[in-house]
Structure formats: structure tokens, C-alpha cells
DSSP file (Angstrom, degrees, kcal/mol; ACC not computed):
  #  RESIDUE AA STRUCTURE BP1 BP2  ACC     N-H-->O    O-->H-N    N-H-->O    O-->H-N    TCO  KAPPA ALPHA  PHI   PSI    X-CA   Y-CA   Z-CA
    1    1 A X     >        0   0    0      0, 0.0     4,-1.2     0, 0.0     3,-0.4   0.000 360.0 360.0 360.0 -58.8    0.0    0.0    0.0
    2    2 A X  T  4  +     0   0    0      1,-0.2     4,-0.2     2,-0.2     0, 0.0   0.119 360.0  68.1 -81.3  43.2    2.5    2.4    0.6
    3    3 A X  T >4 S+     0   0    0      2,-0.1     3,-0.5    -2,-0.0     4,-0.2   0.901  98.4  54.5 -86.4 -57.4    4.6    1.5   -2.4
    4    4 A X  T 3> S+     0   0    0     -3,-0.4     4,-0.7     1,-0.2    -2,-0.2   0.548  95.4  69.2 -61.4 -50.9    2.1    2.8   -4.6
    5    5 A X  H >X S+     0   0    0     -4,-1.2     4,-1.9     2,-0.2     3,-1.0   0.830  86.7  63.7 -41.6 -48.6    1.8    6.3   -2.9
    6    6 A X  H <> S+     0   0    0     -3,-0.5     4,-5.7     1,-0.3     5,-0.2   0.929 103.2  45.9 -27.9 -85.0    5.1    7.7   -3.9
    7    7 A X  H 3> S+     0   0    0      1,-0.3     4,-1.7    -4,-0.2    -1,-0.3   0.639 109.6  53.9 -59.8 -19.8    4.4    7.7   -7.5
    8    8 A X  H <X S+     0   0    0     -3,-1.0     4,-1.5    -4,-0.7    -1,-0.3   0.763 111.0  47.5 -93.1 -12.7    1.0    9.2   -7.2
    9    9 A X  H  X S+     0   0    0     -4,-1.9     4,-1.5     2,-0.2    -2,-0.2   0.929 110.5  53.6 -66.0 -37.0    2.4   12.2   -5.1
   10   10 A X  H  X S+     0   0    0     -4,-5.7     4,-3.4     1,-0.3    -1,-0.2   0.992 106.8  47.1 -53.8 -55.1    4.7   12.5   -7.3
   11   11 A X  H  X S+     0   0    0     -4,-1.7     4,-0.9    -5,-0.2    -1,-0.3   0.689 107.2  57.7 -54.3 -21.6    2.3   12.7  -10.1
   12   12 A X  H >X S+     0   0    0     -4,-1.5     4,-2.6     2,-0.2     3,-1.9   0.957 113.2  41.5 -81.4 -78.4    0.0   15.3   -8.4
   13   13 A X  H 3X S+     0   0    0     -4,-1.5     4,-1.1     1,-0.3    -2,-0.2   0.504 111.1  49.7 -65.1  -9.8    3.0   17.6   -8.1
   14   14 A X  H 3X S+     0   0    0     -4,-3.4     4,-1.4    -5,-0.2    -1,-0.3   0.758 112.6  51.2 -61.9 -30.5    4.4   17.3  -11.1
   15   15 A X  H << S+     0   0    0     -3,-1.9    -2,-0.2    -4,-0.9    -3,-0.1   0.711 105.7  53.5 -79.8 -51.8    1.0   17.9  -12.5
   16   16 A X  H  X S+     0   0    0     -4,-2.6     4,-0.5     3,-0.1    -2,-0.2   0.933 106.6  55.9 -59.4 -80.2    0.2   21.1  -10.5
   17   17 A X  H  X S+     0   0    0     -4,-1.1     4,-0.9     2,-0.2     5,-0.3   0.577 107.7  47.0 -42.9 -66.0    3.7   22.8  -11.8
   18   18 A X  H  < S+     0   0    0     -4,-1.4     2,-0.8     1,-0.3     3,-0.3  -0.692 108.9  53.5 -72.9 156.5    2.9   22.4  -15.1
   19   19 A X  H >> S+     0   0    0      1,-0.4     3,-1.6     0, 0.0     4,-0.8  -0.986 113.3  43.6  81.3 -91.6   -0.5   23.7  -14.5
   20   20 A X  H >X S+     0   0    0     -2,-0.8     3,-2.4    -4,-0.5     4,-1.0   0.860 112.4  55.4 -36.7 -91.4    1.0   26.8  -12.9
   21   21 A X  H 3X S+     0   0    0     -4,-0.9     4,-0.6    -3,-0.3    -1,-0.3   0.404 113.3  41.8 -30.2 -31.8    3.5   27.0  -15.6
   22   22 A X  H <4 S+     0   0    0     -3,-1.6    -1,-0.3    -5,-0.3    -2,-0.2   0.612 107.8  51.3 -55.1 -36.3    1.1   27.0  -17.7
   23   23 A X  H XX S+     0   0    0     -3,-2.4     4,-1.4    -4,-0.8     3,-0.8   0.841 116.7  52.8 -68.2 -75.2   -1.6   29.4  -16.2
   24   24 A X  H >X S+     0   0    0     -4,-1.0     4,-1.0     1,-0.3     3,-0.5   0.774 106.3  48.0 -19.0 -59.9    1.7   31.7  -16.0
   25   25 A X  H 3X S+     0   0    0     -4,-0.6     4,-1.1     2,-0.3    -1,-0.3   0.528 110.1  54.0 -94.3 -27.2    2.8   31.4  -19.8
   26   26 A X  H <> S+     0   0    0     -3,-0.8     4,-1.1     2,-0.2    -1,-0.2   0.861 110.0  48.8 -87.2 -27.2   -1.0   32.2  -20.8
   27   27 A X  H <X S+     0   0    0     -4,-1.4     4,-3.6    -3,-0.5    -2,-0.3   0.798 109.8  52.2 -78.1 -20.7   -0.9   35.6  -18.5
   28   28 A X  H  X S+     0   0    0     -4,-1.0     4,-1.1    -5,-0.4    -1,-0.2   0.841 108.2  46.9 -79.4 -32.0    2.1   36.7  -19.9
   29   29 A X  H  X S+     0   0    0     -4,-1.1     4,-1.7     2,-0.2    -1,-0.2   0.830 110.3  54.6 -72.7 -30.3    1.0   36.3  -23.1
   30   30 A X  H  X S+     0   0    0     -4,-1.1     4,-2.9     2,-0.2     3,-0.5   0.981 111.0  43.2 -35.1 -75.0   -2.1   38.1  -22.4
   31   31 A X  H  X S+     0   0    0     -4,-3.6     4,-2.1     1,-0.3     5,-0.2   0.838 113.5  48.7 -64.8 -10.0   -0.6   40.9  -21.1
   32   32 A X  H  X S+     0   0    0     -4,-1.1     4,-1.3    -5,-0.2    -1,-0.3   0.931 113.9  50.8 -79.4 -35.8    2.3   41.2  -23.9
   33   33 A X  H >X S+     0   0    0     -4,-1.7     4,-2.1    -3,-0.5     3,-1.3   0.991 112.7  48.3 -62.1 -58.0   -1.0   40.7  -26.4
   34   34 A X  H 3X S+     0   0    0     -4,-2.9     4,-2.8     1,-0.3    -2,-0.2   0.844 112.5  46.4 -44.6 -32.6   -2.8   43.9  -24.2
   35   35 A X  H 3X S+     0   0    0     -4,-2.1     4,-2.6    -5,-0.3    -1,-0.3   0.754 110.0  56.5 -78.8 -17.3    0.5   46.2  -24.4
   36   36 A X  H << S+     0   0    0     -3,-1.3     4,-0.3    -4,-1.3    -2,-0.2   0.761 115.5  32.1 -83.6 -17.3    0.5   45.3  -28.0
   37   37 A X  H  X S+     0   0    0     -4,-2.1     4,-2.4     2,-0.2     3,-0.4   0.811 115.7  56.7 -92.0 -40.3   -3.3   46.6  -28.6
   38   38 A X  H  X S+     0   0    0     -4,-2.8     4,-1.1    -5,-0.4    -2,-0.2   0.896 114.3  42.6 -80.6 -22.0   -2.8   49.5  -25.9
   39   39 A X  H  X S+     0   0    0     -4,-2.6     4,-0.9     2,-0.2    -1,-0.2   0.647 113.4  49.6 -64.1 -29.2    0.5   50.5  -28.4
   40   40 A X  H  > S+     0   0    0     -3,-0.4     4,-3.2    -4,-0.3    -1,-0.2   0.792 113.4  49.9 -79.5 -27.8   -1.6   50.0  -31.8
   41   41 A X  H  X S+     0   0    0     -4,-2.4     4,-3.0     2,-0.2    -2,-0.2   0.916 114.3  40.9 -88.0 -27.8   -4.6   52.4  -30.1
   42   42 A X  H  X>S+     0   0    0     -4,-1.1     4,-5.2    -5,-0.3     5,-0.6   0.951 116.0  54.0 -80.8 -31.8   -2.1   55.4  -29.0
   43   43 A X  H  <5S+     0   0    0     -4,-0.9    -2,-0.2     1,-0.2    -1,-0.2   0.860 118.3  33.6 -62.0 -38.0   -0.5   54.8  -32.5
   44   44 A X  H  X5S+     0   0    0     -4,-3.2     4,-2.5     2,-0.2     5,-0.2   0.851 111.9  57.4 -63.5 -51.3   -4.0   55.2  -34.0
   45   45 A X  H  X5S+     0   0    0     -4,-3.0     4,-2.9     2,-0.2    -2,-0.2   0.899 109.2  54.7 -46.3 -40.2   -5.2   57.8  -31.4
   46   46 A X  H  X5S+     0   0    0     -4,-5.2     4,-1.1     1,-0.2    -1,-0.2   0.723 109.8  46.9 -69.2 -18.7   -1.8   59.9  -32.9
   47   47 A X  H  ><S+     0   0    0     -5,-0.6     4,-1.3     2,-0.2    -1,-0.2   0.731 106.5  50.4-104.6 -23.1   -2.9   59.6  -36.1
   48   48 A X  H  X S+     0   0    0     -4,-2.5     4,-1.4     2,-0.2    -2,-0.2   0.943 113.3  50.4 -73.3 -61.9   -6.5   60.7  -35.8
   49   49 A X  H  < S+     0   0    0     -4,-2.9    -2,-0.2     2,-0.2    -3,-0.1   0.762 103.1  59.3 -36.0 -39.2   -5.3   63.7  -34.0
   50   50 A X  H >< S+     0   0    0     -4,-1.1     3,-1.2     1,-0.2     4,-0.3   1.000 115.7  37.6 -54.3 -72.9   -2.7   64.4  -36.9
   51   51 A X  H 3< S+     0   0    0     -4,-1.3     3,-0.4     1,-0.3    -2,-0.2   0.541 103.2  62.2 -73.5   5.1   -5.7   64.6  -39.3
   52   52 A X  T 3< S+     0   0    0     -4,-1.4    -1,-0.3     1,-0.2    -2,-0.1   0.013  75.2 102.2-109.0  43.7   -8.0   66.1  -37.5
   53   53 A X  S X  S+     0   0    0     -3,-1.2     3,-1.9     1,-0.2     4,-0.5   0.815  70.7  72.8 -91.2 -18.9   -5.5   69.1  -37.4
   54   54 A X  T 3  S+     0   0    0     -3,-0.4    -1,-0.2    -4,-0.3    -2,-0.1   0.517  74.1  77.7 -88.0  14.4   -7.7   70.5  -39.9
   55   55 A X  T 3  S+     0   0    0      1,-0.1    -1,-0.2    -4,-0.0    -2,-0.1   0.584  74.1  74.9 -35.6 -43.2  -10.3   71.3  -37.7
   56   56 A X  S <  S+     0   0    0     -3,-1.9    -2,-0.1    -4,-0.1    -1,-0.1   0.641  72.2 114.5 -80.1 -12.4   -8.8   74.0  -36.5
   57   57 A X  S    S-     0   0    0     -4,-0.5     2,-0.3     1,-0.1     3,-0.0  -0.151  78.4-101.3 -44.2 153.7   -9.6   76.1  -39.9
   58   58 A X    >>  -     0   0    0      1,-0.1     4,-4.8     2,-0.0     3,-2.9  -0.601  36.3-103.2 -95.6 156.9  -11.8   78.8  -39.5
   59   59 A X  H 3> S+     0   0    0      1,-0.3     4,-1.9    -2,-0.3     5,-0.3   0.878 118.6  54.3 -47.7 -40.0  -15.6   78.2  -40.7
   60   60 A X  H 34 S+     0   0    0      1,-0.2    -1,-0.3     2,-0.2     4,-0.1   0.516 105.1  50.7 -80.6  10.0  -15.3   80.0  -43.6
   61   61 A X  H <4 S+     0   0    0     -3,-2.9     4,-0.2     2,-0.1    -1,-0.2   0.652 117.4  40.5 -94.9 -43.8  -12.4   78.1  -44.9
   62   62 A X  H  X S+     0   0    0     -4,-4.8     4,-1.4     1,-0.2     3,-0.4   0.917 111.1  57.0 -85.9 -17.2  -14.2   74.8  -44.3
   63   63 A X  H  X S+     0   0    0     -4,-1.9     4,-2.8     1,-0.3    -1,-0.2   0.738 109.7  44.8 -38.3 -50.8  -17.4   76.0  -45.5
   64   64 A X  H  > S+     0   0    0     -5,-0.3     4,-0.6     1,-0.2    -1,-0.3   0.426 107.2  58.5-104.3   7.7  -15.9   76.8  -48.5
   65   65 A X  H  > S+     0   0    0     -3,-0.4     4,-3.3    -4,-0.2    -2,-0.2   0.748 107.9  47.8 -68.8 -49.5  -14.0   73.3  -48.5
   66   66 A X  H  X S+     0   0    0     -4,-1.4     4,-1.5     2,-0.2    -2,-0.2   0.991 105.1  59.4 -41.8 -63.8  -17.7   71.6  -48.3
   67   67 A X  H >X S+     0   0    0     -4,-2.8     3,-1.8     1,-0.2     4,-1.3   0.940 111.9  46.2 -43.6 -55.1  -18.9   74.2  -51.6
   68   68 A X  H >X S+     0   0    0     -4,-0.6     4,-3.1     1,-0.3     3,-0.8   0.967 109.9  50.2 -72.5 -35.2  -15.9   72.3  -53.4
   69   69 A X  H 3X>S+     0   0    0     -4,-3.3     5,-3.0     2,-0.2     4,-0.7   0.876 111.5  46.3  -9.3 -69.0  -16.9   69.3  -52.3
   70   70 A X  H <<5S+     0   0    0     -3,-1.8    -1,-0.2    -4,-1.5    -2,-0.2   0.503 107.0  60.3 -68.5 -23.3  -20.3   69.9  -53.5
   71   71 A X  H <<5S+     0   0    0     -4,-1.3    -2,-0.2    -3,-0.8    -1,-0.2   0.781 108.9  42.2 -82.6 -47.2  -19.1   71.1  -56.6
   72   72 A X  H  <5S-     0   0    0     -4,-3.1    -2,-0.2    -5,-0.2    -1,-0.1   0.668 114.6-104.8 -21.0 -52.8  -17.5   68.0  -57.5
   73   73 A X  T  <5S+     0   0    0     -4,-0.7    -3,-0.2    -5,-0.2    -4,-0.1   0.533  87.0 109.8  68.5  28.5  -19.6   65.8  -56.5
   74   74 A X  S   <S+     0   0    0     -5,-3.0     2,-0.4    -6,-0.2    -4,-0.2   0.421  78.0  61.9 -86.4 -16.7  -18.7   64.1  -53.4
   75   75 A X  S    S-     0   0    0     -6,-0.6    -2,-0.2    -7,-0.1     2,-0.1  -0.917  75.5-139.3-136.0 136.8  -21.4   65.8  -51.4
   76   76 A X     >  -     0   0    0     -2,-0.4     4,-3.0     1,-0.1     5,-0.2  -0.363  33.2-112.0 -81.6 161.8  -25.4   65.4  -52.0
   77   77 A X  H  > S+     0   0    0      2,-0.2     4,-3.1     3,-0.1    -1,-0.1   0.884 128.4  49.5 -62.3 -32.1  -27.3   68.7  -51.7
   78   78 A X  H  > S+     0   0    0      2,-0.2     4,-1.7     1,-0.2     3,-0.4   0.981 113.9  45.4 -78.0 -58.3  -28.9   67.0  -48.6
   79   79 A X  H  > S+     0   0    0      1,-0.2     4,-4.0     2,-0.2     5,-0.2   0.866 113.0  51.2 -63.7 -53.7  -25.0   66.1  -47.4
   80   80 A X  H  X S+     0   0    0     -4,-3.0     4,-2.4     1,-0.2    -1,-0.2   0.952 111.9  50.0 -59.5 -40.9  -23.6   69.8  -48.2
   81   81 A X  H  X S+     0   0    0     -4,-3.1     4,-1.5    -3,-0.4    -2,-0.2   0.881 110.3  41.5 -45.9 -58.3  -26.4   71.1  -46.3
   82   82 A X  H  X S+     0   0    0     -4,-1.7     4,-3.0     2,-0.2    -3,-0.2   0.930 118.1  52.2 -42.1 -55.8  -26.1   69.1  -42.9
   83   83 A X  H >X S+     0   0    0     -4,-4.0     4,-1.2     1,-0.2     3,-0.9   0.904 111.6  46.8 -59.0 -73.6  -22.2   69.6  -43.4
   84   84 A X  H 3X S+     0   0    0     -4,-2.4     4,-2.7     1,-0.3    -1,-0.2   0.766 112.6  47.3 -46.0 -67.6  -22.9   73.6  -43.7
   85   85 A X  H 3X S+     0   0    0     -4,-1.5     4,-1.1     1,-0.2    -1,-0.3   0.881 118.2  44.4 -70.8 -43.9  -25.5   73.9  -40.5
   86   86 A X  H XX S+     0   0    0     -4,-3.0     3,-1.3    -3,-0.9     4,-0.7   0.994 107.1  54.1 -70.3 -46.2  -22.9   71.9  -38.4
   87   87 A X  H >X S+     0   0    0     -4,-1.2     3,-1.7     1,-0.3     4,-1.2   0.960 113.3  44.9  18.8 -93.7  -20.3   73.8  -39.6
   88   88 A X  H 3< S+     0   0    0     -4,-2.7     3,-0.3    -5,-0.3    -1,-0.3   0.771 109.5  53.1 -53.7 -22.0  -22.6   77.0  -38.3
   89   89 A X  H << S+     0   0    0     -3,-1.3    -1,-0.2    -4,-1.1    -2,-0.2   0.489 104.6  55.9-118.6  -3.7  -23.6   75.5  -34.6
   90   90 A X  H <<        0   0    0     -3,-1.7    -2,-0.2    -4,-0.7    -1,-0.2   0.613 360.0 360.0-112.4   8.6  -20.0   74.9  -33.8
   91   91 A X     <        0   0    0     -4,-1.2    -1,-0.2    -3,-0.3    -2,-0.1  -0.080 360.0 360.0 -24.0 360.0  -19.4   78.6  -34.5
């Protein structure tokens, strides 16, 4: 009877480490995957901010960005309109 023990202690605790070691190796990858999204979003966030430096234009400059727009044809009457009135309300 006690011959038999040995080898199943053994097995139990070998069986936990690797468990843990395993459990370990899965946060770590986690978190390396999380720094790797929170690095892609500031890297995106920098780049929305870069283009949306032309915001800072005064209304009649973007207003009269829209008209060429409109003139083109990239913008619907209905589209040039909305764009115009927000334009105006953030005035």
C-alpha cells in the first residue's frame, strides 16, 4: 500500500507545476498581447489627432471646403447642407 503512494504524489505535483506554468505562460502572453493593442490604439489615437488638425480652420475656410466638395460631386445637396449647419452651430 504504501509503495504505490510515492508515484502518485509525485504525479500530483508534477501535474500542478505544469499547471501553474502554464496558467503563468498564458498571462504573460495576455498581457504582452494587451500592451500590444494598448501601443496599436495610442498609435491610432496619434494619427487621428494628426488629421484632425484641420479642424482648427476657421468656418469660412471649411465651409468653402464643403462648396468644393459639393461642386465635385462628393457631397449630395442634402449632405452639403447638414455639413454647412454643423459647420454653423459649432461657430
Amino acid at each position: 500500500m504504501f509503495g504505490r503512494r510515492r508515484p502518485l504524489v509525485r504525479a500530483a505535483v508534477v501535474g500542478g507545476a505544469a499547471y501553474h506554468i502554464g496558467k503563468r505562460n498564458a498571462q504573460n502572453q495576455q498581457a504582452q498581447q494587451d500592451q500590444a493593442d494598448a501601443d496599436q490604439a495610442e498609435q491610432d489615437d496619434q494619427a487621428t489627432a494628426g488629421s484632425k488638425g484641420g479642424q482648427s480652420k476657421s468656418p469660412a475656410d471649411r465651409i468653402t471646403e464643403l462648396q468644393h466638395l459639393h461642386d465635385s460631386g462628393a457631397l449630395t445637396d442634402e449632405e452639403f447642407a447638414k455639413a454647412k449647419q454643423k459647420v454653423i452651430a459649432e461657430m
